[in-house]
N, C-alpha and C positions, 0 to 999 in steps of 0.2 A: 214766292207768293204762296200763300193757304189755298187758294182756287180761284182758279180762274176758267171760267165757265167759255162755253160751246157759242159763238160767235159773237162774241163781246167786240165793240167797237173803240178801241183806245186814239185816241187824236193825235198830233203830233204837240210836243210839249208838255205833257201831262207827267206829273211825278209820285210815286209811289215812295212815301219815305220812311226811315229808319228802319224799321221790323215789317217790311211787305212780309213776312211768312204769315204775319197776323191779317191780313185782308183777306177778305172772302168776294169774290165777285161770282155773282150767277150769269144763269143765259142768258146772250140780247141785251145784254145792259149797253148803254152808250155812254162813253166818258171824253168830252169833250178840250177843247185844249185849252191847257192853263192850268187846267184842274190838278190840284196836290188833296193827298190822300194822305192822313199821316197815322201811324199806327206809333205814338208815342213812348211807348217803352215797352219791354217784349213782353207785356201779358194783357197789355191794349188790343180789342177787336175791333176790325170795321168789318162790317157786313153789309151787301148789297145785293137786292133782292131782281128777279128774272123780271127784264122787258124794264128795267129804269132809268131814266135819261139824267146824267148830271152834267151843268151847262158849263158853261166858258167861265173857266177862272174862281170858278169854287173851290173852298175849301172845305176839308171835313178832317177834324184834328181829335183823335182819342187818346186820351188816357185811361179811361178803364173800357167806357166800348160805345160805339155808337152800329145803331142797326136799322137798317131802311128797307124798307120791304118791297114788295113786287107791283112793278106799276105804275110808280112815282111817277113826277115830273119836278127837276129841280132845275129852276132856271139859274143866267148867269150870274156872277158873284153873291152867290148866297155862301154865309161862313155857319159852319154846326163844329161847335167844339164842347165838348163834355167837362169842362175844369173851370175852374178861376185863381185868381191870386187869393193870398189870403191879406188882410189889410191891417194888422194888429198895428199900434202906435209907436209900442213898446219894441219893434224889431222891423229892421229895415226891407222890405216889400218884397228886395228880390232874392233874403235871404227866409222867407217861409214858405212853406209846401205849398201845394196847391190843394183845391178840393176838388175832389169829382162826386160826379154822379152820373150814370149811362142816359142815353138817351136812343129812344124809341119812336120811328117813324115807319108807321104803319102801313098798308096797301093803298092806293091810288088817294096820292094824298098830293099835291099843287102846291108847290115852294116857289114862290113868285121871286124875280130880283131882286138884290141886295140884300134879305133879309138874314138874322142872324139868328141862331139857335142856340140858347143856354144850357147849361147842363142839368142834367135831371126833367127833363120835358119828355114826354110823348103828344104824338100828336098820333090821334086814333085815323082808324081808317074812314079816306074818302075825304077828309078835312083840307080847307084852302089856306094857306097863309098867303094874305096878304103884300106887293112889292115894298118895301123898303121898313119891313116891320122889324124889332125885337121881341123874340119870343122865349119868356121866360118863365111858363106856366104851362102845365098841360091842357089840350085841347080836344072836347068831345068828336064824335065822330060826326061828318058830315056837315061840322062850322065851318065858317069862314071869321080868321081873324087877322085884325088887321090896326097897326098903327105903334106907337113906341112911346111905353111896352103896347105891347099887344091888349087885345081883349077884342068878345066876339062883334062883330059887325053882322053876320046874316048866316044862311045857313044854306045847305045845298036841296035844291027843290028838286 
């Protein structure tokens, strides 16, 4: 593992996969059970920031880097993956690369159930996502978005 910080709560069940050297976990983070953590190929980063709770049965899948900062709150089955297939006509799906792009989720930022995170999004600090949303679009700080695809609904008062 890259680090793993000063009374981190790991669950039973939970998986670190392929390249754990590439994960970072800070202080007090809580990783509940179910949860897989995937560090893609060995030059994918996950980062997880001090005091952040990730729920039952989330995933978080990089290929170039996803980074969560301090504070979070990510409830159960939310999926954050940084890639996609690529869909050309011309050549068959599961013989093209993928695409990535990192993604960034900032300080005390609310990942409601089931929602999904695309690649290339931040979501700024203190921002709500919405339960059962896709978010494919970055999001200002202190919005609440919500619905599929996403877009804002209100904002934190």
């Amino acid at each position: 593992m890259g680090h793993l910080g000063k009374r981190v709560f790991l669950d039973k069940s939970i998986e670190l996969l392929r390249f754990p050297k590439n994960i970072f976990i800070k202080d007090d983070v809580v990783i509940k059970e179910g949860a897989k953590i995937c560090s893609c190929n060995s030059t994918a980063i996950v980062r997880i920031g001090e005091r952040t709770t990730v729920g039952y049965n989330t995933f978080i899948f990089a290929s170039e880097k996803i980074e969560i900062g301090n504070d979070c709150m990510i409830a159960p089955f939310v999926y954050i993956v940084d890639s996609n297939h690529q869909i050309a006509r011309e050549i068959k799906i599961n013989q093209q690369p993928n695409e990535t792009a990192p993604i960034r989720i900032e300080d005390d930022v609310w990942i409601a159930s089931n929602v999904t995170i695309l690649k290339g999004v931040t979501i700024a600090t203190g921002a709500v996502i919405a339960a059962n949303s896709v978010l494919n679009q970055s999001v200002p700080a202190y919005e609440i978005w919500g619905g599929s695809p996403a877009k804002k609904i209100g904002e934190r008062k």
